[in-house]
N, CA, C and O atoms as a Tripos MOL2 file, in Angstrom:
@<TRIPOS>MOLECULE
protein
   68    67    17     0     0
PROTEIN
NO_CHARGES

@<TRIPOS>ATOM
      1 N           0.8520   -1.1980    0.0000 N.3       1 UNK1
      2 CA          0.0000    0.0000    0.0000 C.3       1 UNK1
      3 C           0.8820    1.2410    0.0000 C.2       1 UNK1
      4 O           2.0130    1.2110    0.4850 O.2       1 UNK1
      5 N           0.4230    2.1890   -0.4770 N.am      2 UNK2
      6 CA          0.9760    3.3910   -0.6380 C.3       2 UNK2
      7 C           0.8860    4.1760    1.2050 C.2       2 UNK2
      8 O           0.0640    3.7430    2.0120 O.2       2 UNK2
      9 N           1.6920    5.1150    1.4980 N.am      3 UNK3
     10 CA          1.3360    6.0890    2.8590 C.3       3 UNK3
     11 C           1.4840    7.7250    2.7040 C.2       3 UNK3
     12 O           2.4920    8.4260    2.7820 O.2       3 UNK3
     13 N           0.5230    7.9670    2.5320 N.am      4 UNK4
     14 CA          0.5090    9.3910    2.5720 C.3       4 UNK4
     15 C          -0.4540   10.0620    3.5830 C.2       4 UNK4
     16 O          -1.6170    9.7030    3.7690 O.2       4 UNK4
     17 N           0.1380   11.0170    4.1740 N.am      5 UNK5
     18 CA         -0.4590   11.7540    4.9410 C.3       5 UNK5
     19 C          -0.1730   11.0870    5.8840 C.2       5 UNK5
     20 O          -1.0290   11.2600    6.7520 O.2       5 UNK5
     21 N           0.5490   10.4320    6.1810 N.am      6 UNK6
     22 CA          0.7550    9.6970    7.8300 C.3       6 UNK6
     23 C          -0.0480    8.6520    7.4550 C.2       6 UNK6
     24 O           0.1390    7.9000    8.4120 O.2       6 UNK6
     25 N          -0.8780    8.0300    6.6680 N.am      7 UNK7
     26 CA         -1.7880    6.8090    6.9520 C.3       7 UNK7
     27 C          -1.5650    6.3210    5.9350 C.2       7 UNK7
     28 O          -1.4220    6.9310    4.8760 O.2       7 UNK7
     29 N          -1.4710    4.5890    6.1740 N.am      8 UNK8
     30 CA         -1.4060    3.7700    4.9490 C.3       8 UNK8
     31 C          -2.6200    3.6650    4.7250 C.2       8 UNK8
     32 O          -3.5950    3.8770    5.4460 O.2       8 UNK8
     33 N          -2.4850    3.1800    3.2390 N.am      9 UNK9
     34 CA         -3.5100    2.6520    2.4860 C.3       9 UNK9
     35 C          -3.7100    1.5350    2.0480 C.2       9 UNK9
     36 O          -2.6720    1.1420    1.5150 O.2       9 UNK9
     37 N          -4.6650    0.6480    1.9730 N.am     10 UNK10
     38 CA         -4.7170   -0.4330    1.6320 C.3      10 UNK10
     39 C          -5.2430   -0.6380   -0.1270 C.2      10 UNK10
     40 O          -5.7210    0.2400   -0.8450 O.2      10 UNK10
     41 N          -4.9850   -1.9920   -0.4630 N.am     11 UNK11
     42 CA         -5.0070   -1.8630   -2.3450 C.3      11 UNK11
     43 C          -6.2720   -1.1000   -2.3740 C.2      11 UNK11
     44 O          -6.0700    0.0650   -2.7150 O.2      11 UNK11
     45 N          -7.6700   -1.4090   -2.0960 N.am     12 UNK12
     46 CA         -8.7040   -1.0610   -1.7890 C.3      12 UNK12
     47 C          -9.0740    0.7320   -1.6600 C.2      12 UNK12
     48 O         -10.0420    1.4260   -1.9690 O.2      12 UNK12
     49 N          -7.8590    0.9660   -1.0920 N.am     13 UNK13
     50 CA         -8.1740    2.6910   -0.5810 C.3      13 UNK13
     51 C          -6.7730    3.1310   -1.2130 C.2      13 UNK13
     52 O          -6.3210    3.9760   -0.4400 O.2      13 UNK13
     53 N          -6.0520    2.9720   -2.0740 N.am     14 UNK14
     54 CA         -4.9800    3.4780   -2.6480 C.3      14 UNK14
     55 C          -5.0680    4.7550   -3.0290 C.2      14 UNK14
     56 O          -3.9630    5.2020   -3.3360 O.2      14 UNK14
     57 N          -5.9030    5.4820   -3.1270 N.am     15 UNK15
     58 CA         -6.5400    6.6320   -4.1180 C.3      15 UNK15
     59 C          -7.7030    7.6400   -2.7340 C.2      15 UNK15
     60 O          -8.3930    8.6440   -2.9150 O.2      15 UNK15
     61 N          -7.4770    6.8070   -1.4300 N.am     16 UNK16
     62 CA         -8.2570    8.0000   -0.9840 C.3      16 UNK16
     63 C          -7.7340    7.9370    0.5810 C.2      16 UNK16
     64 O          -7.1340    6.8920    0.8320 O.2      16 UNK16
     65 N          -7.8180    8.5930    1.3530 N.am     17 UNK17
     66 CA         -7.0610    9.2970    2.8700 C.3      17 UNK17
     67 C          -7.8560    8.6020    3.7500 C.2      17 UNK17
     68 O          -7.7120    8.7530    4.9640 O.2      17 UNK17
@<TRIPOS>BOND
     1     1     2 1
     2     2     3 1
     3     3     4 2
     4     3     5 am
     5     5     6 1
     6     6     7 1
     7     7     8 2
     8     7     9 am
     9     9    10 1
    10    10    11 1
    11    11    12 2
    12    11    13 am
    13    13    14 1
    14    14    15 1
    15    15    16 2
    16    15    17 am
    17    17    18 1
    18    18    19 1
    19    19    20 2
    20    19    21 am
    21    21    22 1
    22    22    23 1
    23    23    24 2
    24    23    25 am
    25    25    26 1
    26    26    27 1
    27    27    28 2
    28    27    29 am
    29    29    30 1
    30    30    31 1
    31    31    32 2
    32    31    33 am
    33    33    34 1
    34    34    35 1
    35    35    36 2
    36    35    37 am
    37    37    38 1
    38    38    39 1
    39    39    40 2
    40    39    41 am
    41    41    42 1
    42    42    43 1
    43    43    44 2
    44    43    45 am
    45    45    46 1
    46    46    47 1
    47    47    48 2
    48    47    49 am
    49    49    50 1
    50    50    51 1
    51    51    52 2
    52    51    53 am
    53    53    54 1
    54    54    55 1
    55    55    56 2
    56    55    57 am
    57    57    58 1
    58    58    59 1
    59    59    60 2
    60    59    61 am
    61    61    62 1
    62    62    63 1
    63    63    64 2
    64    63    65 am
    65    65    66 1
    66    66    67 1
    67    67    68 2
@<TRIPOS>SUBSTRUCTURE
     1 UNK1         2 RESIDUE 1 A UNK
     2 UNK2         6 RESIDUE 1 A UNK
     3 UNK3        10 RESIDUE 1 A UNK
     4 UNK4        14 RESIDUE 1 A UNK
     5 UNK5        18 RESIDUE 1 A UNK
     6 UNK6        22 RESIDUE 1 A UNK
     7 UNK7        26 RESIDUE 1 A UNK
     8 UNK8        30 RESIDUE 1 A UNK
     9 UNK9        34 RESIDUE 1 A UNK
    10 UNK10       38 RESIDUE 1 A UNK
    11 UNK11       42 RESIDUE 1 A UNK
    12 UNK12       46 RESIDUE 1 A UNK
    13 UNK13       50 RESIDUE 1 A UNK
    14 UNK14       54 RESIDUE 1 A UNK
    15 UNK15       58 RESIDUE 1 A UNK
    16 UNK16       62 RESIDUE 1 A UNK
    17 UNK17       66 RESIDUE 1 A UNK
């Protein structure tokens, strides 16, 4: 998963915070 903003993301939420 990608981490931006301090929070990972899962494949699912790759595209939102």
């Amino acid at each position: 998963a990608n981490i931006e903003n301090g929070c990972d993301k899962s494949v699912g939420n790759l595209l939102y915070t």
